[in-house]
KOLRO-763781 format. One record per atom (N, C-alpha, C): x, y, z. Coordinates in steps of 0.05 Angstrom, whole numbers, padded with zeros to 5 digits, always signed. Atoms other than C-alpha are relative to their C-alpha. Layout:
! KOLRO-763781
XYZ ...
//
This chain:
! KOLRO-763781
-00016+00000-00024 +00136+00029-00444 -00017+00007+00024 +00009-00011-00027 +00090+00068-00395 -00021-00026+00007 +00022+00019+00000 +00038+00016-00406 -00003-00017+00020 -00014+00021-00013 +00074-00042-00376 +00008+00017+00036 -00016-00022-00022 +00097+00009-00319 -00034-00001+00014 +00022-00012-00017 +00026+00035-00299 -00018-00026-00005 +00008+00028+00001 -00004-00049-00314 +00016+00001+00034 -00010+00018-00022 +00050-00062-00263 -00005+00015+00025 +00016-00018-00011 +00025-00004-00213 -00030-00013+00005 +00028+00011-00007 -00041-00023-00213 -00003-00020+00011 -00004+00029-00012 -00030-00099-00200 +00011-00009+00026 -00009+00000-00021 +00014-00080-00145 -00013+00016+00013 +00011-00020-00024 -00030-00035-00113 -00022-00019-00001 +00017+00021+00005 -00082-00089-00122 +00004-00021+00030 -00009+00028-00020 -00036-00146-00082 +00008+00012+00030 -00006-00015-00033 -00023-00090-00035 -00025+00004+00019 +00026+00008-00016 -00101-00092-00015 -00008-00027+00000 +00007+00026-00008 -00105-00159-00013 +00022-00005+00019 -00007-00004-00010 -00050-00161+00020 -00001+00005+00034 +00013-00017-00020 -00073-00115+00071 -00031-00014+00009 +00026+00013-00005 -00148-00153+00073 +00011-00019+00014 -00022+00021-00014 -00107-00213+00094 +00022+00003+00032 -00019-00003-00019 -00057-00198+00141 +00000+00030+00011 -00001-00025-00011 -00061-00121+00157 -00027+00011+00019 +00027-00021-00009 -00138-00107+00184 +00007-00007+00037 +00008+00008-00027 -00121-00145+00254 +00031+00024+00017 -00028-00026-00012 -00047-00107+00264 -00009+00032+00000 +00010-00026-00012 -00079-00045+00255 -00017+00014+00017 +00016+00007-00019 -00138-00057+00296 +00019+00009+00029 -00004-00003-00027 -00091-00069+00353 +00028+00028+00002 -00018-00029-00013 -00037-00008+00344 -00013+00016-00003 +00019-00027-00018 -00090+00037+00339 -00015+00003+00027 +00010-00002-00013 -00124+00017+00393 +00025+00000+00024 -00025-00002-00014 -00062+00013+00434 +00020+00031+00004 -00008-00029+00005 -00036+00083+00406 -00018+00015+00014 +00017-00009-00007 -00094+00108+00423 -00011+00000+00037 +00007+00003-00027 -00103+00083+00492 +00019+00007+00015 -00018-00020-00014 -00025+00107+00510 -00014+00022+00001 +00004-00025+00007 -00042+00164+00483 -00024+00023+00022 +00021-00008-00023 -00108+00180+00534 +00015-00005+00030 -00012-00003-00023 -00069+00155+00589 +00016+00019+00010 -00012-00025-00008 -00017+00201+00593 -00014+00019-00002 +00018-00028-00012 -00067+00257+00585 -00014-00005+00028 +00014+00013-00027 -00112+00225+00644 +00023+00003+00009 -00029-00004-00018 -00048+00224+00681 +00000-00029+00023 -00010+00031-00004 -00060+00143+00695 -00027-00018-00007 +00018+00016+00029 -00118+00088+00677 -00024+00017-00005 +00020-00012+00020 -00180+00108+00638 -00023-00016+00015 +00041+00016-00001 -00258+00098+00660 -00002+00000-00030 +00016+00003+00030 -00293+00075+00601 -00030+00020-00002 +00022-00025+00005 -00330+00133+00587 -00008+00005-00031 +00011-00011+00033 -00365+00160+00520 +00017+00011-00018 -00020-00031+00013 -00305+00220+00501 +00025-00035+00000 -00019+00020-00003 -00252+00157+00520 +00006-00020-00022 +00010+00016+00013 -00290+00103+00479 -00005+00013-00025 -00002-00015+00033 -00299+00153+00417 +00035+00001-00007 -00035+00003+00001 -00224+00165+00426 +00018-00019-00012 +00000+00021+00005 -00212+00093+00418 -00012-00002-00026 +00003+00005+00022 -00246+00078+00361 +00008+00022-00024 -00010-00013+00017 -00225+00138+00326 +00038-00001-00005 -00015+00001+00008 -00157+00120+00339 +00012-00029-00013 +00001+00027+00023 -00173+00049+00310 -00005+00001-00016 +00008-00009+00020 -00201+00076+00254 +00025+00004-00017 -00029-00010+00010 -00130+00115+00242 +00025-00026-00002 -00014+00026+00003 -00099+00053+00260 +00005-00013-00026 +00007+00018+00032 -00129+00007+00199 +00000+00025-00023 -00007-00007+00023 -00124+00063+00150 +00027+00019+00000 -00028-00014-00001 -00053+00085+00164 +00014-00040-00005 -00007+00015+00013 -00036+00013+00153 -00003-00018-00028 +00002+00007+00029 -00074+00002+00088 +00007+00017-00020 -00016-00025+00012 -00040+00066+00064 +00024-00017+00005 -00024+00008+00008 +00028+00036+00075 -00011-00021-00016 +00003+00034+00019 +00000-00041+00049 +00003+00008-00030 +00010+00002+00020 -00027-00013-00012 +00030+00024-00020 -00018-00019+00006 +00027+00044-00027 +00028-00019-00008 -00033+00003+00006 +00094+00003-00019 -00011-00027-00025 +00002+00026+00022 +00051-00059-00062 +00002+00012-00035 +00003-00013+00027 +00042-00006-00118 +00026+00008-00015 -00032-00004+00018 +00122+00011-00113 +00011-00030-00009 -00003+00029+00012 +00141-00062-00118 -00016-00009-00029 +00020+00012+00015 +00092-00072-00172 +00014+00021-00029 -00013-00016+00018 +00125-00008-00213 +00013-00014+00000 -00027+00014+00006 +00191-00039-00202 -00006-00025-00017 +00007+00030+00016 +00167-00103-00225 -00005+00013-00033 +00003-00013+00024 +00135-00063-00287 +00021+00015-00016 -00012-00011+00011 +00195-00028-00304 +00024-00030-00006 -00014+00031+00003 +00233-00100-00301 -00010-00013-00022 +00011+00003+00013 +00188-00125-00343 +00004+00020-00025 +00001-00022+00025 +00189-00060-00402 +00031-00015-00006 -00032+00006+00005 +00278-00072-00396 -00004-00020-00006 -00014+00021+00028 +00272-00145-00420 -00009+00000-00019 +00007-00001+00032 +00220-00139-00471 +00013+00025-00017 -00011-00029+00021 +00248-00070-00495 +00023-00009-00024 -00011+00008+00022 +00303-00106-00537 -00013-00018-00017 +00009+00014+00023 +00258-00146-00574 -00023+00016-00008 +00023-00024+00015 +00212-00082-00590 +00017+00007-00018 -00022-00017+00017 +00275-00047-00614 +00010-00019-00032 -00014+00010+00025 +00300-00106-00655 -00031-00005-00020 +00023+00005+00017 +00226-00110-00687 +00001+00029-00020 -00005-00018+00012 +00235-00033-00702 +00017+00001-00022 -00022+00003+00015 +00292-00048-00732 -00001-00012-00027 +00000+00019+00028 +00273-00105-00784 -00024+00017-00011 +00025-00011+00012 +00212-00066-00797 +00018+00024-00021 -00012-00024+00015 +00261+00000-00821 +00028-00012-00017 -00009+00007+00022 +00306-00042-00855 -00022-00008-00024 +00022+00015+00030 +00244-00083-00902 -00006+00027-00003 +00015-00014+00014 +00221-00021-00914 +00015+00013-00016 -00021-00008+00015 +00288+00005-00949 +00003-00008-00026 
//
C-alpha cells in the first residue's frame, strides 16, 4: 500500500519540477522582482536610484521570488501525485485482497 503512495509522491513531486522548469522560473522572476521593488519604494518614500544596497535588494528578492514558487510547484505536484497514489492503491487493493483470499483458501 505505502509503496504505490510514496511511487506516487515522488512522481508528483518530479512533474511539479518540471512543471516549475517550464512554466514557473519566468513568473517568479518577475513577482520577486516586482515585490521586491514595491517593497524598497515605500521605504525610499518614492522611485529608487540604482544603487549597489537597491540592486542587491532586487536580486535577493528575485532569488525569494523563484524559490517561493518552486516550493509551491513542486509541493502541491507531490500532493496531487499522493492523491493519485492513493487512487491507484483503492483500485488495485481488491484484487490484492481477493489474491489473499484464494491463496488462504488453497491452502486449507
Amino acid at each position: 500500500m505505502r509503496d504505490m503512495v510514496r511511487m506516487g509522491t515522488k512522481i508528483g513531486a518530479g512533474i511539479g519540477v518540471i512543471g516549475f522548469l517550464v512554466f514557473g522560473i519566468v513568473p517568479g522572476f518577475f513577482f520577486g522582482s516586482y515585490g521586491s521593488l514595491i517593497v524598497i519604494s515605500h521605504l525610499m518614500g518614492g522611485p529608487v536610484e540604482p544603487t549597489l544596497i537597491v540592486r542587491a535588494v532586487m536580486a535577493i528578492g528575485i532569488l525569494l521570488g523563484i524559490v517561493c514558487v518552486a516550493s509551491v510547484s513542486i509541493v502541491s505536484g507531490a500532493i496531487l501525485g499522493t492523491g493519485v497514489g492513493y487512487l491507484v492503491d483503492a483500485v488495485n487493493a481488491p484484487k490484492e485482497s481477493l489474491k489473499t483470499a484464494k491463496a488462504a483458501v488453497e491452502s486449507k
